[in-house]
N, C-alpha and C positions, 0 to 999 in steps of 0.2 A: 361705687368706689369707697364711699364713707361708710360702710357696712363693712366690707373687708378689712378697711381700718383698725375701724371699732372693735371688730371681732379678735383682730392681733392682738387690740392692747389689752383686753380680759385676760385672752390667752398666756398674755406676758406675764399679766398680774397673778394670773392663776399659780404657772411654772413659777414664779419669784416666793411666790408664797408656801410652796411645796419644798422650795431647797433652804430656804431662811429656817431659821430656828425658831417658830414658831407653835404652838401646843398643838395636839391631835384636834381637839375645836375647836381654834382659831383659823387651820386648814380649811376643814370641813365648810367652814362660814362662808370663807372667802373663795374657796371652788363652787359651792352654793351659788353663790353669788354670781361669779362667773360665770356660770352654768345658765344659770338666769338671764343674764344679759345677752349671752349671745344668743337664747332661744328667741327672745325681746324682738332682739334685731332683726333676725332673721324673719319672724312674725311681721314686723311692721312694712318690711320691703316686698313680702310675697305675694299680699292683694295689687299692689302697684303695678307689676310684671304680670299678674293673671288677668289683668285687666287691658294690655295695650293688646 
């Protein structure tokens, strides 16, 4: 449940920072980023599940 979360609120951060008026690299950064974290996440819940 806290993965799905967490995934939303990247994802939020991501779209917020796509529609703001912020530079062509400071997108890039902050999709990066997001990008990152939700692979992160998903990385750290999927030995837990291959494991029960």
């Amino acid at each position: 449940m806290k993965k799905i979360i967490l995934m939303a609120v990247l994802v939020i951060c991501a779209v917020v920072s796509l529609i703001s008026g912020l530079s062509a690299v400071n997108k890039a950064v902050v999709v990066a980023v997001c990008a990152f974290g939700c692979f992160y996440v998903a990385k750290l819940d999927t030995p837990k599940q291959d494991q029960k």
